[in-house]
C-alpha positions as CSV (number, residue, x, y, z in Angstrom):
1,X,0.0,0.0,0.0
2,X,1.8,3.6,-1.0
3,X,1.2,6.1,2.1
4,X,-0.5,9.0,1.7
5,X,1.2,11.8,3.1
6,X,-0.8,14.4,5.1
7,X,-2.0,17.6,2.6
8,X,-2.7,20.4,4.1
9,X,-6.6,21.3,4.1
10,X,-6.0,24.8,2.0
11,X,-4.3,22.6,-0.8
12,X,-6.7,22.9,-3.3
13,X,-4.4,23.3,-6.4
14,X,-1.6,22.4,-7.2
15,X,1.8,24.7,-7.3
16,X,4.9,22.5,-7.7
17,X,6.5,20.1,-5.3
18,X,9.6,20.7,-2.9
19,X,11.5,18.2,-1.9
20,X,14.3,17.1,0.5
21,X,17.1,17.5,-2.9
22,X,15.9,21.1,-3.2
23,X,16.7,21.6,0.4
24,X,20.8,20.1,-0.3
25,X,21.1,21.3,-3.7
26,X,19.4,24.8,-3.5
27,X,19.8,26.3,-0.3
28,X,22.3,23.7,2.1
29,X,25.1,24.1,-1.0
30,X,24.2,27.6,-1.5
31,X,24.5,30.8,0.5
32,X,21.3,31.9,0.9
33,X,19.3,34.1,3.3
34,X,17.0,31.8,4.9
35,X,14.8,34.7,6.4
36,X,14.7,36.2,3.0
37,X,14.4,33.0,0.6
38,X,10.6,31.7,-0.4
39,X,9.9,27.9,-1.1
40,X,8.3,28.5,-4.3
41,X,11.1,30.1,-6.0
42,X,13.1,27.1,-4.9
43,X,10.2,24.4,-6.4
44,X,10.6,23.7,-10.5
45,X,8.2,26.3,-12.6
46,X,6.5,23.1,-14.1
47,X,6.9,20.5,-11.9
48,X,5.8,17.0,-14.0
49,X,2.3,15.1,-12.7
50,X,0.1,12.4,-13.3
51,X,-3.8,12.0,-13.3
52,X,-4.4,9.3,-10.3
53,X,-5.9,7.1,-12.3
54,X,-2.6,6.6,-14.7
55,X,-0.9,3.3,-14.2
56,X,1.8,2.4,-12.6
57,X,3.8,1.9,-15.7
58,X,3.6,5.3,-16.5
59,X,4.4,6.6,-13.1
60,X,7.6,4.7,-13.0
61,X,8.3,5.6,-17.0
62,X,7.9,9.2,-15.7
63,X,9.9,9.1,-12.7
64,X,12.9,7.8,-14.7
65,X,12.8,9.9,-17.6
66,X,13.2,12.8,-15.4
67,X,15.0,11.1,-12.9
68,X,12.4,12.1,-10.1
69,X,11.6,10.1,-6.9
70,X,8.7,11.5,-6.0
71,X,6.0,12.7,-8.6
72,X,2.8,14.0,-7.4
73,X,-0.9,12.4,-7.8
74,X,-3.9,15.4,-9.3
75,X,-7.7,14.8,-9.1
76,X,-9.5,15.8,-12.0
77,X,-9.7,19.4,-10.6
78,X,-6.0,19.4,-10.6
79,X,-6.1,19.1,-7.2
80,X,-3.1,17.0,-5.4
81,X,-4.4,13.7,-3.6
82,X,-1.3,11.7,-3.2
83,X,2.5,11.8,-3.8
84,X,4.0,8.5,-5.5
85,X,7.5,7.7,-4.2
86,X,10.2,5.3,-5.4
87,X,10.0,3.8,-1.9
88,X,6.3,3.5,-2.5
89,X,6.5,1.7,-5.5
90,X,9.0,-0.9,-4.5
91,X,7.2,-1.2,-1.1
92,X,4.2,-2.1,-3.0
93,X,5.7,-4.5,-5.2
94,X,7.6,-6.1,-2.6
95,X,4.0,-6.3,-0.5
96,X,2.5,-8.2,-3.7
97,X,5.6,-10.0,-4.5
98,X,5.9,-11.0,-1.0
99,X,6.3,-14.7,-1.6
100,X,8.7,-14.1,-3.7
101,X,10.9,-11.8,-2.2
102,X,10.8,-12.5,1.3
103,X,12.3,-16.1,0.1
104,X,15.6,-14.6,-1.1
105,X,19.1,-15.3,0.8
106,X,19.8,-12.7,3.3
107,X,23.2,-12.5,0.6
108,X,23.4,-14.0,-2.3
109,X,27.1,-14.7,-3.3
110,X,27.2,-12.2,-6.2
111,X,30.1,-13.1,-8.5
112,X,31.7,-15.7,-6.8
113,X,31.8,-18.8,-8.8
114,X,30.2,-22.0,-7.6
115,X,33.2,-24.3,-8.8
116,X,37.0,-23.4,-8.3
117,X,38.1,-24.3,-12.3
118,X,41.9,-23.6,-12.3
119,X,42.3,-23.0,-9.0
């Protein structure tokens, strides 16, 4: 199940997305004047979305293309509803994979041969 994070009750449109990589790349690496400096001249001017009723497919073919992990959810109003995460996504898959995944080696010996030929 992907978490719904907590929207604030006034959020009835939506502006653009800020993120903790804004926060390092834009003002931690910069200096800025934090009393002075507004969180939407920090967010992208056209931040990328999706409908919530787009598939998964083309969530994940968004979020790699522009190299995003997090891309937000719109109602038909263009209203935000949900954010979709990376974490989310694997999270879910793992959750319906379950049997499958849980069942792995706690390691698997990656690139270590299984006989010693010429040793």
């Amino acid at each position: 199940m992907l978490k719904r994070p907590s929207l604030l009750p006034f959020a009835r449109r939506f502006v653009g997305i800020f993120t903790e990589r804004d926060v390092l790349y834009k003002v931690a690496a910069q200096e800025v004047d934090l009393d002075q400096l507004l969180v939407g001249t920090l967010m992208p001017p056209q931040p990328e979305s999706l409908h919530v009723d787009d598939d998964l497919v083309y969530a994940l073919n968004q979020m790699s293309l522009g190299g995003y992990r997090y891309i937000p959810l719109l109602d038909d109003q263009g209203r935000p509803t949900r954010v979709v995460s990376e974490r989310g996504i694997v999270d879910a898959l793992a959750a319906l994979f379950a049997q499958d995944v849980f069942n792995l080696p706690p390691a698997p010996p990656l690139g270590v041969p299984r006989d010693w030929e010429g040793a």
